[in-house]
N, C-alpha and C positions, 0 to 999 in steps of 0.2 A: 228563739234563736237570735235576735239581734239584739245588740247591746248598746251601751252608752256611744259608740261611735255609730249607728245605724239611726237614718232617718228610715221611715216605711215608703217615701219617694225616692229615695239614694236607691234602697235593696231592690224595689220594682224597678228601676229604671237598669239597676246591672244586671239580675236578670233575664230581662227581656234580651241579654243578647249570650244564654246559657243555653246549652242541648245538655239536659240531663242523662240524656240516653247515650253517652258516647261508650265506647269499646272499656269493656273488662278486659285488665292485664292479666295475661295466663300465668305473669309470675308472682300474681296477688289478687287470686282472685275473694281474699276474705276484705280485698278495699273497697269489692262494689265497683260501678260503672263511674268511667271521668267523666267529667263534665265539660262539656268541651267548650270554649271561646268562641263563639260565632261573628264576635262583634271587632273593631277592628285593630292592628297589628303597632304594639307600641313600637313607635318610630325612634326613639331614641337608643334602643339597645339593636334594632334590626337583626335581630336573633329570632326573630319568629314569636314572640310571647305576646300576649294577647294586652292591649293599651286600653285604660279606663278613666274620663274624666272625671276628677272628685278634689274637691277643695280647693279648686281652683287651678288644679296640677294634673298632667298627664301621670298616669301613675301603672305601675305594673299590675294585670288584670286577676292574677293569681294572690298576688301581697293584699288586694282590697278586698277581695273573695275572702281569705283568712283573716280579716279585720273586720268587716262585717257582720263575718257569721260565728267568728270564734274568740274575737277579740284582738288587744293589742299584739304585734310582733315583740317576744323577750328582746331586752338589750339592742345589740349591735349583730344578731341573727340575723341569719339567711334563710329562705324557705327549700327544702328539698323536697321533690315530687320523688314521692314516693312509688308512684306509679312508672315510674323512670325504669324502663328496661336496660340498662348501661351495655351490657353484651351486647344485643341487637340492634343496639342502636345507631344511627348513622350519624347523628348529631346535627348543630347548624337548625337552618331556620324548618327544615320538616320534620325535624322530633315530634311528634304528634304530642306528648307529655309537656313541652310546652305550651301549649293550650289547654290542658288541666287545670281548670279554677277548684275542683271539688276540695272544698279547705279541710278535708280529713283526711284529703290523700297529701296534704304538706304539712311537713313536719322542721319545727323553727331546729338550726343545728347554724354550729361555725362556720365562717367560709371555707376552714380548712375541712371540716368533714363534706360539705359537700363537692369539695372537686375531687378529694379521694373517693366519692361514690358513684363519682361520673365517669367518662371512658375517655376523659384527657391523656395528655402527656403525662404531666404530673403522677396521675391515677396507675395508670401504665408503667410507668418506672418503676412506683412504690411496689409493686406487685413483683416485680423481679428480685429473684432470690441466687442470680446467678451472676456474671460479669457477661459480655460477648465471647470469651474465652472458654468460657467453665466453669471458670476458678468462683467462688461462693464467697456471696456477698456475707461475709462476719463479721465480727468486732472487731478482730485481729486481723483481717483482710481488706478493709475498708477504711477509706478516711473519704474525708470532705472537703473541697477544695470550690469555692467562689460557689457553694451551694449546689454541687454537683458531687454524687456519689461515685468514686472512682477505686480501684481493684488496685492493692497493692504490690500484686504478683507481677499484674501485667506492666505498672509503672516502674518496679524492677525490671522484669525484660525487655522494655523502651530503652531503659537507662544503662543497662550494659552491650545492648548492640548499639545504642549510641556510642558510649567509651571505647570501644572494640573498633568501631571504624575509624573513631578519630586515631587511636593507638596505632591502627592499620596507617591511616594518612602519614602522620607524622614519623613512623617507618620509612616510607616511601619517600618523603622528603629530604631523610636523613641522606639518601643514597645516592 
């Protein structure tokens, strides 16, 4: 299991702060039990992920778990925990799947696929097939504006009850 990045004091020293036995996700249960972080909370993200010293550097406990035991991170990848329930999850620092080091429950992907896999904003939007109206999010019904997906029925119906009161105003003025 350890590779060109692994000394046999690095891996003993990181796992002495691993519980092998942590909780099977019922929504994968063919990944086997996480492995959970016992050790202590990297302080620079305060997101709850478990901190591990190596190379001189505070480093994320799950990034060095996957380098250890499986090798370099591809490219400019991100690691997504697979183990990550996104529906049920609350998110913030008691994800419990942040503390999942088990390096075959992460899997290297873009940053863009993993906050579509998460239960963000971002994530949440993507998933709407609809406007706040009704009216369906299409080709022909949609455009983009400063990176925000907007309906173009309803920016017609903004845009002539706008015109409509000013036409109304300037009525009234006339008289």
């Amino acid at each position: 299991m350890p590779n060109q990045y692994t000394s046999p004091a690095v891996l003993q020293r990181f796992l002495q702060y691993v519980d092998k036995h942590g909780p099977v996700q019922p929504h994968r249960l063919d990944l086997g039990p996480c492995w959970v972080w016992t050790g202590a909370l990297y302080w620079k993200s305060g997101l709850g992920y478990g901190g591990f010293w190596w190379n001189g550097h505070s480093r994320l406990a799950h990034r060095v778990a996957y380098q250890l035991l499986r090798g370099p991170i591809p490219g400019n990848l991100t690691l997504d925990h697979l183990c990550h329930n996104g529906s049920s999850c609350i998110s913030g620092r008691s994800c419990e799947h942040r503390r999942c080091v088990n390096p075959w429950h992460l899997e290297p992907v873009s940053r863009g696929t993993n906050v579509l896999r998460g239960n963000g904003i971002t994530a949440k939007n993507v998933l709407k097939t609809h406007c706040p109206a009704g009216h369906p999010f299409t080709s022909e019904n949609t455009y983009v504006f400063r990176k925000k997906r907007s309906c173009r029925r309803c920016h017609t119906n903004r845009e002539n009850a706008r015109r409509s009161k000013l036409s109304e105003q300037s009525r009234r003025n006339e008289l």
